[in-house]
N, C-alpha and C positions, 0 to 999 in steps of 0.2 A: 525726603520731605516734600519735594516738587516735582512734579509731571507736567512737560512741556508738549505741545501740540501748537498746528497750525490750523485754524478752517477760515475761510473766507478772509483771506488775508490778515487775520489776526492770529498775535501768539497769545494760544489763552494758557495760560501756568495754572495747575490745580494743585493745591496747597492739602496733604494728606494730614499733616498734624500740626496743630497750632500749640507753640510750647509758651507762650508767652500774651500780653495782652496787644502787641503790635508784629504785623510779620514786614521783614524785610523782603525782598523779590531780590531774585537772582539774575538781575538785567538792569543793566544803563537805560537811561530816559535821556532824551534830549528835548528841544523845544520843538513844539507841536505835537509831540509825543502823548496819546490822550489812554487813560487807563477807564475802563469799564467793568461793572457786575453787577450778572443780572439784566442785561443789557441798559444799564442808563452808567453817564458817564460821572465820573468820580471828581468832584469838583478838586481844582489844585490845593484846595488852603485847606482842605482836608485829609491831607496826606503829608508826609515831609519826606526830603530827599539825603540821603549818606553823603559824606565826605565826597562818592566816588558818583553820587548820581544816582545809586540801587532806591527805588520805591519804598519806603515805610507805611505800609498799609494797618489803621485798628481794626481786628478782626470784627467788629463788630459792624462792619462796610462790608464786609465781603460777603456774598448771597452765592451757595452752592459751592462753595472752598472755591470759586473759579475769577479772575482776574484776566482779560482780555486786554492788548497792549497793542496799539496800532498806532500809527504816523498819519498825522492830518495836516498836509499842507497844500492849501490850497493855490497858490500862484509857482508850485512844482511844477504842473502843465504847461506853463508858457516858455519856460527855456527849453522845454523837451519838443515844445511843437516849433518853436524857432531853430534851433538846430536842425530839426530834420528837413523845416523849410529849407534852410541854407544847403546842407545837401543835394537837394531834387535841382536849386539853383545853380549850381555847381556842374551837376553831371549834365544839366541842360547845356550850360555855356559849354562845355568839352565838347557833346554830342554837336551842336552848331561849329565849334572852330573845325573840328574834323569832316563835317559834312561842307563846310565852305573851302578848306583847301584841296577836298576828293573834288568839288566842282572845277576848283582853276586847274587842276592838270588836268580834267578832261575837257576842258573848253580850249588850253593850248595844244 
């Protein structure tokens, strides 16, 4: 009933037969979690969520049986660039304590 792919960082699911007048998706959403078709995005109060989280799409939303699911969080970048700052800071401080006590045995 679904065919799942990736392009461009999204998983778009293509829905081959619609048996009812709402289709369920076969994938957990979380927040920030943004669904598209057709490329514009599918506003929240227009859709409802399962017990478990799976998408309840009206098919009469969906443009080309196809539904795009992608993760939009914008302030994701900053703990991932802060971490890696702390890293580079880290391996500086090692590379300095190792180069300061390779200088005091060669100066005694």
């Amino acid at each position: 009933m679904f065919r799942k792919s990736v392009q461009n960082s999204q998983l778009i699911i293509t829905v081959d037969h619609f048996n009812k007048k709402n289709t369920e998706f076969p994938i957990v959403i979380y927040t920030d979690t943004v669904l598209s078709t057709g490329g514009k995005k599918i506003d929240r109060s227009k859709y409802t969520l399962s017990e478990i989280g799976t998408p309840i799409v009206p098919n009469d939303m969906i443009v080309n049986n196809q539904v795009a699911i992608h993760f939009e969080n914008k302030f994701l970048l900053y703990p991932i660039l802060l971490t890696f700052g702390l890293w580079i800071l880290t391996i500086l401080f090692f590379i300095k304590k190792f180069v300061e006590r390779t200088y005091k045995k060669l100066v005694i």
